[in-house]
C-alpha positions as CSV (number, residue, x, y, z in Angstrom):
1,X,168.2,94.1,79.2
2,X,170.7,92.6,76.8
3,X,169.3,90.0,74.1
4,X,170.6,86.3,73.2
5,X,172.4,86.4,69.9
6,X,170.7,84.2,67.0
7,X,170.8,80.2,66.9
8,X,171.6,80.0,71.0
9,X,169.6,77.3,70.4
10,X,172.8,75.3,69.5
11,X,175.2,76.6,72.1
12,X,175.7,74.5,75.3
13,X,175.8,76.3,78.7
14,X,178.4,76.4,81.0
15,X,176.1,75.5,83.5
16,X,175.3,71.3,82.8
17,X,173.1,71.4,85.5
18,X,169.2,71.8,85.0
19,X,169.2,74.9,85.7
20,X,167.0,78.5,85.2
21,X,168.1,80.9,81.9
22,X,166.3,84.3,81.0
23,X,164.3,82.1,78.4
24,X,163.5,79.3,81.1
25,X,163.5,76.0,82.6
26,X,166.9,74.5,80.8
27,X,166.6,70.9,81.5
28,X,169.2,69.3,79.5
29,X,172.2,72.1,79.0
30,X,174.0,69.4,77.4
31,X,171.1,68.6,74.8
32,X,169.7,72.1,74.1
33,X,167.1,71.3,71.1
34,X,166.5,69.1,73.6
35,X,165.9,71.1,76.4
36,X,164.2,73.2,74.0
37,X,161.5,71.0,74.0
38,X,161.0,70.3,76.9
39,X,160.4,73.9,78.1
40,X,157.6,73.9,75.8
41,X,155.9,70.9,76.9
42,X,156.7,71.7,80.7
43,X,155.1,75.6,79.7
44,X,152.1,74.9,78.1
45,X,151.1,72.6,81.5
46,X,149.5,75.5,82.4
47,X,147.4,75.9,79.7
48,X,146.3,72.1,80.6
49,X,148.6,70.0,78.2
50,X,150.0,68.3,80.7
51,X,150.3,68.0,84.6
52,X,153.9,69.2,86.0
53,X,154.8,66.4,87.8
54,X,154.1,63.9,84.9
55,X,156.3,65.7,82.7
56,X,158.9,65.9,84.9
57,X,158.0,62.2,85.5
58,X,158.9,61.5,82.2
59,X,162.1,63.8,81.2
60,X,163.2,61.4,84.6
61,X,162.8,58.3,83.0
62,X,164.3,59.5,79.8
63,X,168.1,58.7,78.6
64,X,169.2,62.1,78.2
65,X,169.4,63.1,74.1
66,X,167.9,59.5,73.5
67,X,165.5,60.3,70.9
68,X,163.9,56.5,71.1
69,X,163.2,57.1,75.1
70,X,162.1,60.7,74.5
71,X,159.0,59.0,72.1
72,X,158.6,55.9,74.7
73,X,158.4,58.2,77.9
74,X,156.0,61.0,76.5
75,X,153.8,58.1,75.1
76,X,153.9,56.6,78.5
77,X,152.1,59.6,79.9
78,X,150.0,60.2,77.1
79,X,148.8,56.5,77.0
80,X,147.9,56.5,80.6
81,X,145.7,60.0,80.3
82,X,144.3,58.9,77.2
83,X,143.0,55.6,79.1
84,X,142.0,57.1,82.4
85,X,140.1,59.7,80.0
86,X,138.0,57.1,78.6
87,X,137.1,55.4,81.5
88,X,136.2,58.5,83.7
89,X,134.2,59.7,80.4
90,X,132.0,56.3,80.5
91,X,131.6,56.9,84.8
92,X,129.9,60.4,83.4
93,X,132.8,62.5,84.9
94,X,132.8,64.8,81.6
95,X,135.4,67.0,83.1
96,X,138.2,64.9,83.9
97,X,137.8,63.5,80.8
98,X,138.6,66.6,79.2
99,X,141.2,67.2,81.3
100,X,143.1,64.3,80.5
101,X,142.7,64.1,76.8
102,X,143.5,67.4,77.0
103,X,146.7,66.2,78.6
104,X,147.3,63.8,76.1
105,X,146.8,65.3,73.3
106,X,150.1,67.4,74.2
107,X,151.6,64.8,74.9
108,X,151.4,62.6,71.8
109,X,152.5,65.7,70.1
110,X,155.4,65.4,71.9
111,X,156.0,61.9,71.6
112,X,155.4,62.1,67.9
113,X,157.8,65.0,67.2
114,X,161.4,63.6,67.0
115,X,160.5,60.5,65.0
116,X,161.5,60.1,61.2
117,X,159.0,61.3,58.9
118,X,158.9,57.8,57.3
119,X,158.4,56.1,60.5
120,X,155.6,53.8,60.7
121,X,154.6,55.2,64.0
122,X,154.6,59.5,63.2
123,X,150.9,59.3,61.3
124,X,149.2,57.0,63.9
125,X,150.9,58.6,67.1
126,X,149.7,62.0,65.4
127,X,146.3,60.7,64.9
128,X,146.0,59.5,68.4
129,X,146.7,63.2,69.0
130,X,143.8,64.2,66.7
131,X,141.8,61.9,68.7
132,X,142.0,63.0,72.1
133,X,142.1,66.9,70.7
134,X,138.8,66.3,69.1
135,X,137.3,64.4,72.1
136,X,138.4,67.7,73.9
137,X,136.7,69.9,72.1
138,X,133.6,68.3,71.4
139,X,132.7,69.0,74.8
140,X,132.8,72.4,74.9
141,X,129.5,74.0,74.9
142,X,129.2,74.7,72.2
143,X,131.6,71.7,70.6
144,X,134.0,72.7,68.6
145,X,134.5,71.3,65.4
146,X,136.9,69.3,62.8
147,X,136.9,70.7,59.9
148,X,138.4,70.3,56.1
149,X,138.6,73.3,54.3
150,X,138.6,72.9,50.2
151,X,142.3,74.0,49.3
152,X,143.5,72.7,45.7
153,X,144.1,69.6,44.1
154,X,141.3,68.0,46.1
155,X,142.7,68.4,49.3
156,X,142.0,69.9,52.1
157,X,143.7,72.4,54.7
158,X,143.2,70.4,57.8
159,X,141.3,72.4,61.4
160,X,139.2,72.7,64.3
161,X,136.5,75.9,64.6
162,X,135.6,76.6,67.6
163,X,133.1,79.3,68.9
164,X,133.6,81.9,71.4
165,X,131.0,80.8,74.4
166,X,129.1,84.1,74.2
167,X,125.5,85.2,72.8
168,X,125.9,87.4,69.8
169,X,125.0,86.6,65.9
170,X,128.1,87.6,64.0
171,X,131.4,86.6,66.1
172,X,134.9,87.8,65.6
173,X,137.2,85.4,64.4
174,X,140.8,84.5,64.8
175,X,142.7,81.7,62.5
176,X,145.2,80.7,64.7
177,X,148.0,78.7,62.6
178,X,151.6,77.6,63.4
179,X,154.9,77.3,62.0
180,X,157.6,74.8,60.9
181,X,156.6,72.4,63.7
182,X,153.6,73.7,65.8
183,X,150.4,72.5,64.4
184,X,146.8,73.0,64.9
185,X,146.6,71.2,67.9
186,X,149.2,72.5,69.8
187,X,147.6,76.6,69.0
188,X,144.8,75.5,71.7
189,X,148.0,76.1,74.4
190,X,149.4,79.2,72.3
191,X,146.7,81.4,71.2
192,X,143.3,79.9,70.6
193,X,142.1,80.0,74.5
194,X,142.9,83.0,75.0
195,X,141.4,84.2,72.4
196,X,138.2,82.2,73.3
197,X,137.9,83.6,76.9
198,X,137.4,87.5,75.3
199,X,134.8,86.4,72.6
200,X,136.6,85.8,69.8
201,X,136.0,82.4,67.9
202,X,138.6,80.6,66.4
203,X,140.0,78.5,63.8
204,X,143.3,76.8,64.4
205,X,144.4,75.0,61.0
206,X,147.5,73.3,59.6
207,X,147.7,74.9,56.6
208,X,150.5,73.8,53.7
209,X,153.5,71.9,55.5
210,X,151.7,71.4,58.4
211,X,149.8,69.2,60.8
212,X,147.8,66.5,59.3
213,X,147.4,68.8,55.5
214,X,151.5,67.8,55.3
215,X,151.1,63.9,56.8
216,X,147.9,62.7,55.3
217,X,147.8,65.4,52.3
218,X,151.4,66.0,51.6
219,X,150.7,68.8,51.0
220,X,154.3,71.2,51.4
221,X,154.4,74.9,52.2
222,X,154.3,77.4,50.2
223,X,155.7,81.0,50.5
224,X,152.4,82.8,49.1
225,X,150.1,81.9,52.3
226,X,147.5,84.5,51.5
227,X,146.5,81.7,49.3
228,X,145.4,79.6,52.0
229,X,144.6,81.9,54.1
230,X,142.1,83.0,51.7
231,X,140.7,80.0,51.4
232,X,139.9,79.6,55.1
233,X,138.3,82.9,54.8
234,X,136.2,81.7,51.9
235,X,135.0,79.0,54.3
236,X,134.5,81.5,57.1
237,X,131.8,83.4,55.3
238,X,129.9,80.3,54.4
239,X,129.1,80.3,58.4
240,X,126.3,82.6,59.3
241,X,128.1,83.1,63.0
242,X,131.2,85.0,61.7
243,X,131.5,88.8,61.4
244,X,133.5,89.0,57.5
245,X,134.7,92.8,59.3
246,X,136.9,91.2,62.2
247,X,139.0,88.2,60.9
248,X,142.5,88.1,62.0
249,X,145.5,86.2,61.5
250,X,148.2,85.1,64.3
251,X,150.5,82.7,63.3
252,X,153.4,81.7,65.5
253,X,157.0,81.3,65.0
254,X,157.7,80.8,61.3
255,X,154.1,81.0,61.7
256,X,155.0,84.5,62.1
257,X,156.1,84.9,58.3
258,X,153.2,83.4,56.9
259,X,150.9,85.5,58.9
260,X,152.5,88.7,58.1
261,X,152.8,87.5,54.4
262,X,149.1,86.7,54.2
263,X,148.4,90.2,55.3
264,X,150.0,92.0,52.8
265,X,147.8,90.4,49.9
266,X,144.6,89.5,51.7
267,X,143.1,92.5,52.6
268,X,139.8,91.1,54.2
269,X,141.8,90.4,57.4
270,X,141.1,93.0,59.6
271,X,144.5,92.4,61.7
272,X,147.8,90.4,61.8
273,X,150.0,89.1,64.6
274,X,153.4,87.4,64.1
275,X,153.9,85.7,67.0
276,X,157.9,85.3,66.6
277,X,158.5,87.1,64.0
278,X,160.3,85.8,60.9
279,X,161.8,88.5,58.2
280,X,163.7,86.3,55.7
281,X,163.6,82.4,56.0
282,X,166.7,82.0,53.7
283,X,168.9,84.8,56.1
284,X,167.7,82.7,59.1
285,X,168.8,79.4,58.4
286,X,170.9,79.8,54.7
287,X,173.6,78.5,56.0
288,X,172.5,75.7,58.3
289,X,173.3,71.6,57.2
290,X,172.1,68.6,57.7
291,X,173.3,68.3,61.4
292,X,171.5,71.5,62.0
293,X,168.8,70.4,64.6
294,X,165.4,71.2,62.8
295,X,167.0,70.0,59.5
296,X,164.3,66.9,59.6
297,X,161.1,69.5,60.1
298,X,163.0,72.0,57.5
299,X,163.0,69.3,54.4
300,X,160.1,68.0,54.7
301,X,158.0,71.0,54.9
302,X,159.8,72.2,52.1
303,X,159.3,69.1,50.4
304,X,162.9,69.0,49.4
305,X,165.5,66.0,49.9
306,X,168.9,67.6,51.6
307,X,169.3,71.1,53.5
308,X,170.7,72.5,50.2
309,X,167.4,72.0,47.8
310,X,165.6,73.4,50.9
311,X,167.0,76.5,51.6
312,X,167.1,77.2,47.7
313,X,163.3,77.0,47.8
314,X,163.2,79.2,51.1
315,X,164.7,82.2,49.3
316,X,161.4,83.0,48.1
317,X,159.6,83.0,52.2
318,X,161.1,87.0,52.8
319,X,158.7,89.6,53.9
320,X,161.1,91.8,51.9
321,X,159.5,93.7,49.1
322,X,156.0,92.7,50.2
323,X,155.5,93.8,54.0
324,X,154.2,97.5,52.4
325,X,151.4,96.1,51.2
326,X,150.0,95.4,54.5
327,X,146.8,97.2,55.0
328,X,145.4,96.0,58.4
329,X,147.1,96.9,62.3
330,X,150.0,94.6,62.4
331,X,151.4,93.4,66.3
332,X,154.8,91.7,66.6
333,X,155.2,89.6,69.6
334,X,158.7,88.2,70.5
335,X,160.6,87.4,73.8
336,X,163.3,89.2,73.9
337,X,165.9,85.8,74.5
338,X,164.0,83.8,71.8
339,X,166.9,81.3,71.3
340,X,166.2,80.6,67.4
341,X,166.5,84.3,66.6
342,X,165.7,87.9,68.2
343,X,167.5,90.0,65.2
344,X,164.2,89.0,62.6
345,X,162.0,91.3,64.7
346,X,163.3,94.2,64.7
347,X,164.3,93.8,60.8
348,X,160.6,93.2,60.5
349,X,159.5,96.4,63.1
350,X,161.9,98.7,61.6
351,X,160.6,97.7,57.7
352,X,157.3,97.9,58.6
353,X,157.3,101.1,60.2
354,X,159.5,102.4,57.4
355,X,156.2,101.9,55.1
356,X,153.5,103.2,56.9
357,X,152.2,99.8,58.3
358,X,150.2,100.4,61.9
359,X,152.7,98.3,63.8
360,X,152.8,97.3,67.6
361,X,155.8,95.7,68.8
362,X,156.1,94.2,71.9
363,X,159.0,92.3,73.5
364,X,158.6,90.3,76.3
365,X,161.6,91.0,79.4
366,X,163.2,87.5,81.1
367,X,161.7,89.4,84.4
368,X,158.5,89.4,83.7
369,X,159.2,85.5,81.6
370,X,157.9,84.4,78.4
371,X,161.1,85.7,76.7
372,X,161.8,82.3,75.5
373,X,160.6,81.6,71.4
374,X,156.6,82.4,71.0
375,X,156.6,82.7,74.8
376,X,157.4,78.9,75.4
377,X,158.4,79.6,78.7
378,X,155.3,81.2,79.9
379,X,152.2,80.4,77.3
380,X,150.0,82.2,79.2
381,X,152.0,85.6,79.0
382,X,151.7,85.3,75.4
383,X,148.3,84.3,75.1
384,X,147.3,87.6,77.2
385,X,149.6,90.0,75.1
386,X,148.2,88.5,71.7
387,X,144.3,88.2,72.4
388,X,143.9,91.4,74.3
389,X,145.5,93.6,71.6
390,X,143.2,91.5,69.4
391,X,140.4,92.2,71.6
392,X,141.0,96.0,71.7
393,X,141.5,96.1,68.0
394,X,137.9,94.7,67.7
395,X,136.5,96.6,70.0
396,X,135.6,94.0,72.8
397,X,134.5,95.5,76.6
398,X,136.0,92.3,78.1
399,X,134.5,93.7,81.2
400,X,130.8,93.9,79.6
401,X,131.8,90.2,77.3
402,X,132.2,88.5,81.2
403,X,129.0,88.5,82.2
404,X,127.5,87.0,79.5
405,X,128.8,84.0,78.7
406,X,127.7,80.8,79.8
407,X,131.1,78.6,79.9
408,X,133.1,80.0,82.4
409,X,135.8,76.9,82.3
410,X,137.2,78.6,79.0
């Protein structure tokens, strides 16, 4: 198998057609973050945020690379799920319901994604998102949960908890977080079901520069994450339904960094997965500019006002120097033609190994899919490779675990 170089994610195919690539669906070859996109909303449809033919429906209607039609046509969708949701939910039909807020949810994430972060419409499309997630998960049995965790300066690290459907006093836990973009919401399609369906509760948080803790909070990240990490695990033990012995960390794409960084200083973690793996945010995107296509998510997260400012405060987000300290089994899970970059796993693996950490490292092939960045391509594939390593490292009999719970439709 040969690998896709770093940042293909700017490189236009030969190919202008919508056509098939080893990392996917490539809608737009012209518009690749585009396309990008896209592939991840049309993946995670089989995880339940969305319905195939309605996002096809609305790439269809779009003007191709027209950000103002990619918000209209994905709040199309999302409006119409959202309202069918509520009415089915008053005619006592529970599970469509879910179903389409489900649907919605993703959607309003993407409809919100592209737009300024000054725009009037980002907090309250992102909220509507909130919404229908919450509405989603307060009908699990048994409901999940919003949650705001105490973080510092009176303000809160933003989540859901949600526990595993299956008898037992003291459940495993995973914190499921994101990256530059992904937020709490959008783990539900990436690692929290899984992690659900083998018996392991979770809670999916945005922690600093993320989710609603960035947009309501302002709250910008922050390259020592075993801060806030430790403060979800504070919370975690005021619950008298989590086991403090099997806590784990995943965090996905640059996610991936502040998983693994967490892990080297916060030693009640019991296990860490980078899902995309991230060695050296500065070596990733130094010497990216303004036209660079996540330039928008990169300086505001950062809190910093050009490209410039924002990789100067990135120097300091490198697993370099610290990754040693890691205490706890350590998986790395990357598809192996993640178009942002494929080089940072291996830097990571070979480091890691190097100093004694317990690390697994797992690529994921074009053949089998889900080679495309955090398995975008094939959500599912990823969601099985991260939760049942997970699983094993707690010491779950999934076999045993399935014939005791009592909500099957996780």
């Amino acid at each position: 198998m040969g690998t896709v170089i770093d940042s293909a994610i700017e490189q236009i195919t030969q190919n202008r057609l919508p056509h098939y690539e080893p990392y996917g669906w490539h809608h737009w070859p012209e518009h690749p973050w585009l396309a990008y996109q896209f592939r991840r909303g049309l993946g995670e449809t089989q995880e339940g945020g969305g319905a195939v033919s309605e996002v096809f429906q609305a790439a269809a209607r779009m003007i191709p690379g027209d950000l103002e039609s990619w918000h209209a046509e994905w709040m199309r969708i999302a409006e119409r799920n959202r309202t069918r949701a509520l009415a089915e939910e008053q005619a006592g039909h529970i599970r469509t319901a879910m179903n389409c807020m489900l649907r919605a949810a993703d959607y309003y994430r993407q409809a919100e994604f592209h737009l300024e972060p000054d725009d009037p419409r980002r907090l309250p499309t992102f909220e509507l998102m909130e919404a229908c997630s919450q509405a989603f998960l307060s009908h699990l049995n048994p409901p999940g949960v919003a949650v705001d965790i105490p973080y510092e300066d009176g303000k809160p690290i933003c989540g859901y908890f949600v526990r595993a459907p299956f008898p037992g006093e003291k459940m495993p836990v995973l914190i499921c977080m994101g990256g530059l973009d992904s937020i709490k919401d959008e783990m539900w399609f990436m690692q929290a079901h899984g992690a659900l369906q083998r018996g392991i509760s979770v809670l999916m948080i945005d922690g600093p520069g993320q989710g609603g803790t960035l947009r309501r909070h302002g709250v910008v990240a922050r390259p020592d994450t075993e801060v806030a990490i430790g403060k979800c695990i504070d919370w975690l033990l005021t619950r008298d339904d989590v086991d403090p012995a099997r806590i784990a960390v995943c965090g996905s794409s640059l996610g991936g960094y502040y998983a693994a960084r967490a892990g080297c200083y916060e030693h009640r973690l019991a296990a860490v997965i980078s899902h995309g793996a991230i060695w050296d945010v500065h070596d990733m995107w130094g010497g990216k500019g303004e036209d660079f296509g996540l330039a928008m998510h990169i300086k505001w997260v950062m809190g910093a006002p050009t490209m410039a400012a924002a990789m100067e405060t990135a120097k300091a987000f490198t697993l370099d120097g610290h990754l040693q300290h890691m205490r706890c089994p350590y998986l790395i899970l990357h598809g192996g033609y993640d178009v942002l970059t494929v080089s940072a796993a291996t830097q990571t693996r070979d480091y890691a190994a190097k100093h004694g950490v317990n690390v697994t490292f797992r690529i994921v092939d074009p053949e089998e899919t889900g080679a495309e960045h955090c398995q975008h391509d094939n959500p599912t594939m990823g969601q099985e490779i991260l939760a049942d390593w997970l699983a094993d490292i707690f010491g779950i009999d999934q076999a045993g675990l399935l014939k005791t719970g009592w909500n099957p439709l996780i």
